[in-house]
C-alpha positions as CSV (number, residue, x, y, z in Angstrom):
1,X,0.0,0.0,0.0
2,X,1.4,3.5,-1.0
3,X,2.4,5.8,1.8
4,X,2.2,9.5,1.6
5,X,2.8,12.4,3.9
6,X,0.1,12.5,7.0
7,X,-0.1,8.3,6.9
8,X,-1.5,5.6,4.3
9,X,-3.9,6.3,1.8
10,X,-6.2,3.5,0.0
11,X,-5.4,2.0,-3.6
12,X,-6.9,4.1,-6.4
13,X,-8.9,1.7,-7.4
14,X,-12.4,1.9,-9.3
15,X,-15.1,-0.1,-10.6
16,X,-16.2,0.0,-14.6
17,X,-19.1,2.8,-13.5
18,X,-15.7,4.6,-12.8
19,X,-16.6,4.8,-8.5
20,X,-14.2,3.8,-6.5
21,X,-14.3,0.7,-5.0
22,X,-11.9,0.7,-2.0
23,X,-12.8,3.6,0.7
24,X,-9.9,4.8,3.1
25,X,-9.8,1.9,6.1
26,X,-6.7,3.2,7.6
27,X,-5.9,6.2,10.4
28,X,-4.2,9.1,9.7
29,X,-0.8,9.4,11.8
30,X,-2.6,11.8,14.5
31,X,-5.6,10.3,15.7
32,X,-8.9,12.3,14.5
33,X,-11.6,13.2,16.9
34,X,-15.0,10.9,17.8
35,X,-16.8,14.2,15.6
36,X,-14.3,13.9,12.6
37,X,-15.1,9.7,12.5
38,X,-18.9,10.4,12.5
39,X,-18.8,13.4,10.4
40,X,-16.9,11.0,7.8
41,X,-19.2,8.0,8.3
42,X,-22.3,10.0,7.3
43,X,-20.8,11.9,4.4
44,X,-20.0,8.3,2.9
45,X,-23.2,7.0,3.4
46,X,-25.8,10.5,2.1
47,X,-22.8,10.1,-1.2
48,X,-23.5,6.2,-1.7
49,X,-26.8,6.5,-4.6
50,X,-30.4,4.5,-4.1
51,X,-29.3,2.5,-6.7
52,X,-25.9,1.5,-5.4
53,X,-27.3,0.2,-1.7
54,X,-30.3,-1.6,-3.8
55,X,-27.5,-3.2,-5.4
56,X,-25.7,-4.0,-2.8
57,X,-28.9,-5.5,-0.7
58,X,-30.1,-7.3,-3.8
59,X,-26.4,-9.5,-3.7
60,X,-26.6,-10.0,-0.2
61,X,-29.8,-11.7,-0.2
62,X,-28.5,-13.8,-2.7
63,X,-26.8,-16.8,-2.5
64,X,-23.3,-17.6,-3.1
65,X,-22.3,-19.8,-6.0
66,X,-19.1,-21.5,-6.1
67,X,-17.6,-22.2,-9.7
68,X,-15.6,-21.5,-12.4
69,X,-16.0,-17.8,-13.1
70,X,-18.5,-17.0,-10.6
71,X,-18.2,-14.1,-8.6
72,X,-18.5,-14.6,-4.4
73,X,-19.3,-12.2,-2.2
74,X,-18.1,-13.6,1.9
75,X,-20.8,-14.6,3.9
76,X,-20.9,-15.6,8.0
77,X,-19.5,-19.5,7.3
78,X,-21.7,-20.2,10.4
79,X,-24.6,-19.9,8.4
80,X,-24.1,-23.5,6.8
81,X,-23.3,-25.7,10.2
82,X,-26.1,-27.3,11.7
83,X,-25.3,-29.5,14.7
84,X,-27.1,-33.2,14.6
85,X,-24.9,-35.6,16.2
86,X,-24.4,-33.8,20.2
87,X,-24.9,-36.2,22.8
88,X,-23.7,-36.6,26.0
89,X,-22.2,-40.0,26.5
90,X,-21.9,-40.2,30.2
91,X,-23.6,-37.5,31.9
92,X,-22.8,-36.9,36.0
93,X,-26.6,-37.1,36.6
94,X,-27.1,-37.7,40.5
95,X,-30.5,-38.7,40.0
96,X,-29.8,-41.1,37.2
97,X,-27.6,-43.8,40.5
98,X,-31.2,-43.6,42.4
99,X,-32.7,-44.9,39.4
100,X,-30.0,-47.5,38.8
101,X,-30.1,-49.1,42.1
102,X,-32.5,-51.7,43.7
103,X,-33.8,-50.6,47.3
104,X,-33.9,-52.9,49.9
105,X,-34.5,-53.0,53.4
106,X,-32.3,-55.1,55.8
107,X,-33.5,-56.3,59.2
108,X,-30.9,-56.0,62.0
109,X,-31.0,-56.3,66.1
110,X,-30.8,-52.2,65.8
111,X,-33.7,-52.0,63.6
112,X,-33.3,-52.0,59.7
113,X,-31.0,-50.2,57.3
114,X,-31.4,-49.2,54.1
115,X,-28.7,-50.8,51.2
116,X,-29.1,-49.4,47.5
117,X,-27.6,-52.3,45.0
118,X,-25.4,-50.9,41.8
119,X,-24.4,-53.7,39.4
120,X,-24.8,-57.4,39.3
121,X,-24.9,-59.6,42.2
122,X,-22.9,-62.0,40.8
123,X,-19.5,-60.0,40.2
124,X,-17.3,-59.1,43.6
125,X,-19.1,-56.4,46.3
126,X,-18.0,-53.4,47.3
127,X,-19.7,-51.8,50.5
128,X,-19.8,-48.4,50.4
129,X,-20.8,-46.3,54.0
130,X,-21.1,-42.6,54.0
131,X,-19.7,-39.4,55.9
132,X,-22.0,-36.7,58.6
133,X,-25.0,-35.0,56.8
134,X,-24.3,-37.1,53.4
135,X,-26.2,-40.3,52.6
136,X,-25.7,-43.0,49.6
137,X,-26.5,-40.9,47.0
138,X,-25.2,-37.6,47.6
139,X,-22.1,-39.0,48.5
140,X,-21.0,-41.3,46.1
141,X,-23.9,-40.9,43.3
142,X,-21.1,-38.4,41.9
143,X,-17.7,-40.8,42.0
144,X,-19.3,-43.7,40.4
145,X,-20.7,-41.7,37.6
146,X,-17.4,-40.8,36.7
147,X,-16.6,-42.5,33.2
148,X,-13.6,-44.7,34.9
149,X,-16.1,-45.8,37.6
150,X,-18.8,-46.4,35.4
151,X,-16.5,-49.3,33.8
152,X,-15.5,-50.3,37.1
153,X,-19.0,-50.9,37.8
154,X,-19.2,-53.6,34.5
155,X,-16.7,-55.9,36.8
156,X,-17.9,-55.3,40.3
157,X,-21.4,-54.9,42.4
158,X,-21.5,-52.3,44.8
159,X,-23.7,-52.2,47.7
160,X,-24.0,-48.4,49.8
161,X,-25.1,-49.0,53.3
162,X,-26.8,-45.6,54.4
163,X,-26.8,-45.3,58.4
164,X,-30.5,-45.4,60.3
165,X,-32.7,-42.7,59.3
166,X,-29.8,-40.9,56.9
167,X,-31.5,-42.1,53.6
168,X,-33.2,-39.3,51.1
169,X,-36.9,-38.6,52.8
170,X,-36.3,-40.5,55.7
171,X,-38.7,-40.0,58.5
172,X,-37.7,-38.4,61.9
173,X,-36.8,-41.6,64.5
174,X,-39.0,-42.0,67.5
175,X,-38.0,-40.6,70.2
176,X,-37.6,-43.5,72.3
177,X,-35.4,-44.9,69.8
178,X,-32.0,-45.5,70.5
179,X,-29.7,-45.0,68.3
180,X,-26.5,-47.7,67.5
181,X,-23.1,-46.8,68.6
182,X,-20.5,-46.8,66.4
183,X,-19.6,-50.3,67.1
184,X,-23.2,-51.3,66.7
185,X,-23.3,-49.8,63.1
186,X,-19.9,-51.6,62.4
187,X,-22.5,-55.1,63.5
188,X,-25.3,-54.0,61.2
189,X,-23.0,-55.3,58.4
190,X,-22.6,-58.6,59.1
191,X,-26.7,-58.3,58.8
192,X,-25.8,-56.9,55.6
193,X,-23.3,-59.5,54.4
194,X,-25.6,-62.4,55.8
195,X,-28.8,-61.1,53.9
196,X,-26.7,-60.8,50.3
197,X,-25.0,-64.0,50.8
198,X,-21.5,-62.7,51.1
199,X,-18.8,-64.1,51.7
200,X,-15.8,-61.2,51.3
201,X,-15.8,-58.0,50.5
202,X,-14.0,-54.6,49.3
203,X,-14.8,-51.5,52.2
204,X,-15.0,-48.3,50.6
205,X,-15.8,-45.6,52.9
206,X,-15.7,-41.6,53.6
207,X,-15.1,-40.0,57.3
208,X,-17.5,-41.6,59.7
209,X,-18.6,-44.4,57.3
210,X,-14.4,-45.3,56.9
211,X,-14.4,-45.4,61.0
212,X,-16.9,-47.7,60.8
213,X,-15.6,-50.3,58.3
214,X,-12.5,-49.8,60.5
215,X,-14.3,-51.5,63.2
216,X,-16.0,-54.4,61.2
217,X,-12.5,-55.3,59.2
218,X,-10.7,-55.3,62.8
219,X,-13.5,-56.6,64.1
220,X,-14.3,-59.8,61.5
221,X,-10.6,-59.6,59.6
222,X,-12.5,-62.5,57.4
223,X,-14.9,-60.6,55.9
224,X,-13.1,-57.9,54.4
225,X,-10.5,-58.4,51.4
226,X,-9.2,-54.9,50.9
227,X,-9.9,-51.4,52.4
228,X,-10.3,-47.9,50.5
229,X,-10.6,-45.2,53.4
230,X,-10.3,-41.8,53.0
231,X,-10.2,-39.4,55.9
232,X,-10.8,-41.6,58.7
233,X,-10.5,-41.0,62.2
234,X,-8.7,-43.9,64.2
235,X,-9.1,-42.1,67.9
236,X,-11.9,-40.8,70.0
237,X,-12.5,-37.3,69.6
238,X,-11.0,-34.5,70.9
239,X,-12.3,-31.9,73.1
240,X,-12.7,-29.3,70.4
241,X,-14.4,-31.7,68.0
242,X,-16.8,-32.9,71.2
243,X,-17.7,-29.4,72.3
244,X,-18.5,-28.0,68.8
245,X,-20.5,-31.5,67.5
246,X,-22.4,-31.6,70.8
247,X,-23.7,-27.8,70.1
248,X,-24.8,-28.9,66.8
249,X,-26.6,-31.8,67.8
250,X,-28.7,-29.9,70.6
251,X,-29.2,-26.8,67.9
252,X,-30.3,-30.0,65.3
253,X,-33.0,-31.4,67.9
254,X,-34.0,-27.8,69.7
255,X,-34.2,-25.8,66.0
256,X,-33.4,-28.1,63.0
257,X,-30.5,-26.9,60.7
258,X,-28.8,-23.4,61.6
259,X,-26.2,-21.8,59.6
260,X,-23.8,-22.7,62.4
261,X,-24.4,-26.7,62.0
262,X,-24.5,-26.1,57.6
263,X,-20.7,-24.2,58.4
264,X,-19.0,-26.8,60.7
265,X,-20.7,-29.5,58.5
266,X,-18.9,-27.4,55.1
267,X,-15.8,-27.3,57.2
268,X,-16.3,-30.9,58.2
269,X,-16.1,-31.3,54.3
270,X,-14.3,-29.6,52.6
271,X,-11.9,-27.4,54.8
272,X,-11.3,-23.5,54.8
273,X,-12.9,-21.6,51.7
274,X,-14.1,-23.6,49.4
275,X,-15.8,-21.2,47.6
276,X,-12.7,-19.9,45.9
277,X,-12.3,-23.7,44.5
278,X,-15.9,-24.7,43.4
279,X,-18.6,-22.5,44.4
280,X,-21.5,-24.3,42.7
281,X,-20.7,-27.4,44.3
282,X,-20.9,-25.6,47.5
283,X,-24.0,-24.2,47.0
284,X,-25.3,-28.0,46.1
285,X,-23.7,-29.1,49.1
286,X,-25.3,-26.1,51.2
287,X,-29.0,-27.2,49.7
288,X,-28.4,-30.7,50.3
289,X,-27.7,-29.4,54.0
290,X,-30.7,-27.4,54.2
291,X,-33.4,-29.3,52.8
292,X,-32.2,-32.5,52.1
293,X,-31.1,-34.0,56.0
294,X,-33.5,-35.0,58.5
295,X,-31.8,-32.7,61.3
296,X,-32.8,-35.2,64.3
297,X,-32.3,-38.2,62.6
298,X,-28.6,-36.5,61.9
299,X,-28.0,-35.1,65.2
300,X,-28.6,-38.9,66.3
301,X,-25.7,-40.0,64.2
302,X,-23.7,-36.9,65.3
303,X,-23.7,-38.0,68.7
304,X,-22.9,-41.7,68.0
305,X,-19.6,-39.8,66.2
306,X,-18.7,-37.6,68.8
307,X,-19.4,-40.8,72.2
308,X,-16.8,-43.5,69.6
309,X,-13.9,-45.1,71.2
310,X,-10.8,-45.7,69.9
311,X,-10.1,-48.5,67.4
312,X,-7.6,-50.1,69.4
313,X,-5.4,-50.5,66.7
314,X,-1.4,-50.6,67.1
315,X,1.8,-51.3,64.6
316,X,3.3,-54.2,66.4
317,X,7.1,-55.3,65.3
318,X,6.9,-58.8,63.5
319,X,8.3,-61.3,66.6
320,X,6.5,-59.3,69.4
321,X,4.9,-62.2,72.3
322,X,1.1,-62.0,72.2
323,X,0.7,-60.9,67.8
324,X,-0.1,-64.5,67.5
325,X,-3.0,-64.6,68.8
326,X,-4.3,-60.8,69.1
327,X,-5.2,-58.8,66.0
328,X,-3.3,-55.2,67.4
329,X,-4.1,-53.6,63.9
330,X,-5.5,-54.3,60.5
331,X,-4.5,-57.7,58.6
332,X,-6.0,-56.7,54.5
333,X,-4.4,-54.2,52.5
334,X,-5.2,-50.6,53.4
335,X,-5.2,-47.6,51.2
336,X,-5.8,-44.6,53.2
337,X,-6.4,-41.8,51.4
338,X,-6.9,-37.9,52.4
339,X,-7.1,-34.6,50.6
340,X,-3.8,-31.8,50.8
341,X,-6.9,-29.1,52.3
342,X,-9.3,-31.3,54.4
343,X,-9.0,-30.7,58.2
344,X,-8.3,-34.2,59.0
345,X,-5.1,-34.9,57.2
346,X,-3.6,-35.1,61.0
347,X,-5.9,-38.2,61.3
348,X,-4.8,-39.8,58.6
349,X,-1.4,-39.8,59.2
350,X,-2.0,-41.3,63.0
351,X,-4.2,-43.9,61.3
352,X,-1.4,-44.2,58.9
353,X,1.2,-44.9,61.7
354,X,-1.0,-47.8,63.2
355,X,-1.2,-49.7,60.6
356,X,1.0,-52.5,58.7
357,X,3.7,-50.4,55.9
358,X,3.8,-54.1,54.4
359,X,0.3,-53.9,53.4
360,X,-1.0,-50.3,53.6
361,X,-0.4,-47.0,51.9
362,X,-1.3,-43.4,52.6
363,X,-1.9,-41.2,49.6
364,X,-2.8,-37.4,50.3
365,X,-4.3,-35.9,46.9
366,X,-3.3,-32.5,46.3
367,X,-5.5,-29.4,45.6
368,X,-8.9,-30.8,47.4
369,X,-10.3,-31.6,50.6
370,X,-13.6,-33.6,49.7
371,X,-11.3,-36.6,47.2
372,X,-14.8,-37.6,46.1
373,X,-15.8,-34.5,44.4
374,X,-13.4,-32.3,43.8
375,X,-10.6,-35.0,42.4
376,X,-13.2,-37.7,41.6
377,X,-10.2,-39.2,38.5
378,X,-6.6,-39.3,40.6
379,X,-9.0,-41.3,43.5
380,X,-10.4,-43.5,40.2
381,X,-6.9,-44.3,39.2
382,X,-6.1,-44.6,42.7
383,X,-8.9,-46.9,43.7
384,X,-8.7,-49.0,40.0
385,X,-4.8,-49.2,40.6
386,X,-5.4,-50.7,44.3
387,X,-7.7,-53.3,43.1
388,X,-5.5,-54.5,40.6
389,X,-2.3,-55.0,42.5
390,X,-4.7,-57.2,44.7
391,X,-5.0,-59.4,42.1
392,X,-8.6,-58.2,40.4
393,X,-6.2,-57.0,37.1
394,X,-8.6,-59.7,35.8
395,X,-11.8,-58.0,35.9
396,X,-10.6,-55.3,33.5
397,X,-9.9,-54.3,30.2
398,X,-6.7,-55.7,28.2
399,X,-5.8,-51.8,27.2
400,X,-5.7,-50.8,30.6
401,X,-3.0,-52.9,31.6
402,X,-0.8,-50.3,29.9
403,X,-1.2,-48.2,33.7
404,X,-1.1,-51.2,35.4
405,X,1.7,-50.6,38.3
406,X,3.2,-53.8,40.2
407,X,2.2,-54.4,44.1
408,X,4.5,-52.3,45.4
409,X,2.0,-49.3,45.3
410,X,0.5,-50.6,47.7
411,X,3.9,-50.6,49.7
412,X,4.7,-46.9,49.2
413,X,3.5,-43.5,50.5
414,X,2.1,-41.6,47.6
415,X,1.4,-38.0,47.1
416,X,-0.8,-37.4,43.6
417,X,0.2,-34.0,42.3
């Protein structure tokens, strides 16, 4: 393009009427004025004729042909795409694992609990127990959605224990009723594994639900093949975690769900501000709180939480007198797993020192506090990982065996970054 004095000018370039085709696009060196740009946009347009903008219409409504010797004019090439063929494959529905599962009630000496069934019978179980405020659904309805999970799920049946009176819509408990401690829940599953028929099977379990599949693997060693816990709690609680939970549970029976129980239960969760890592699942989380929890039935369960005793469990050096015949900590491979922000990272690592380095790990998951929904695929490579180096390889695809790591993860402390 030619430069002259003041800037660049357009091409002299004209059409066969003799008009000129190009108009000046470019600036002057010294920017004009806002009333020299509009001044200059309606002198061009009171100079263009009737006939030219009639013109100029008239080719614009027509439509482009594409050939030898045809002239185009450019049109919006988003005018020609229409979309057919979107679907969502695998959508993280919550609803859609309530209308997967087969609801059944289970008789036990503390009255029945409710068991939601994912998968077929026939294939190895995996009992699932949930955290405070959080039942079956809310908590794992997201996790096993998750793509990976969902083809877990074509090799394994999974059977989520909800505690009594946690389910969706459960009514409030009598008020007569006592409730199980935490070593009576732990019982309830031998109900549970005597009603299905099994014989062994794969705890997975969150908070207070991975405290109490503590207690039934230490408990019945025989029943359990392998253990995924994240943020449990091997000791009684602590002064601080007494006094606050004992305030919500009188608040729970005396007023139903304050904003002081929906905060310590958010902190319970998912640590110091959360809303600056996923505020619309904290708002799900806060409605779930709100309308979703019976608040008596919960305060029930929170004081069950807050009254446990330890779990009596203790890393003993192979050779010590008296391992023979006492079970001092957990015999089936442990994976204990905890978030880099949760609050209970401290218990982990306690539980951690208790148990067996031969047959345990500890894995803390960077950049989350609740593993489950915040880093639902590191805890599904985690989890798919574990159950192969226990020898279930079998029960998955050939083409994942390229990820396929030998035993010794389960021998090593592993930090997911």
């Amino acid at each position: 393009m030619p430069q002259s004095e003041g800037g660049y000018v357009s091409l002299p370039a004209v059409n066969g009427n003799g008009s000129a085709i190009y108009q000046s696009t470019t600036e002057p060196t010294a920017p004009p004025s806002v009333f020299e740009s509009m001044k200059r946009a309606l002198g061009q347009a009171i100079k263009s004729s009737p006939n030219d903008s009639e013109e100029l219409l008239r080719t614009e409504r027509q439509p482009v042909i594409v050939g030898v010797g045809a002239s185009t004019m450019p049109v919006d090439p988003m005018d020609d795409i229409e979309l057919r063929s979107v679907q969502l494959q695998f959508p993280n529905a919550r609803g859609s694992i309530l209308e997967a599962c087969e609801q059944r009630r289970v008789p036990t000496d503390k009255g029945d609990v409710h068991v939601a069934i994912q998968g077929d019978t026939a294939k190895p179980a995996i009992v699932t127990y949930h955290d405070l405020g959080l039942n079956y659904a809310t908590s794992f309805a997201g996790f096993f959605n998750f793509p990976v999970m969902r083809g877990l799920l074509e090799n394994f049946c999974v059977y989520h224990v909800t505690a009594p009176g946690q389910e969706e819509g459960a009514p409030t408990l009598p008020e007569d009723y006592v409730y199980p401690t935490m070593d009576d829940l732990a019982a309830q599953l031998l109900f549970v594994l005597s009603h299905f028929g099994l014989k062994s099977v794969i705890g997975f379990g969150v908070g207070a639900g991975a405290n109490i599949l503590a207690r039934f693997a230490h408990a019945h060693p025989d029943k359990v093949g392998a253990l995924c816990l994240i943020n449990c709690v091997s000791t009684q609680s602590g002064w601080i975690e007494w006094g606050y939970q004992s305030f919500n549970a009188r608040f729970l029976r005396t007023k139903g769900m304050t904003q002081g129980v929906i905060d310590y239960l958010m902190w319970h969760h998912f640590g110091r501000n959360p809303e600056e890592r996923n505020h619309d699942l904290v708002q799900m989380y806060k409605q779930h709180f709100e309308r979703g929890v019976n608040p008596t039935n919960l305060a029930m369960l929170i004081n069950a939480y807050i009254h446990r005793n330890d779990l009596h469990l203790a890393r003993t050096p192979p050779g010590t007198p008296g391992t023979e015949t006492a079970a001092t900590t957990l015999k089936m491979p442990v994976i204990n797993i905890t978030g880099s922000l949760s609050p209970h990272v401290e218990d982990t690592v306690t539980f951690n020192g208790r148990l067996d380095p031969t047959n345990s790990s500890w894995m803390k998951i960077s950049d989350c506090a609740l593993v489950l929904e915040e880093q639902p695929a590191k805890l599904a490579e985690a989890f798919r990982l574990f159950l192969q180096g226990e020898g279930y390889a079998k029960f998955f695809r050939p083409d994942d065996w390229d990820s396929v790591q030998s035993s010794s993860f389960l021998h090593t402390k592993v930090t997911m970054e």
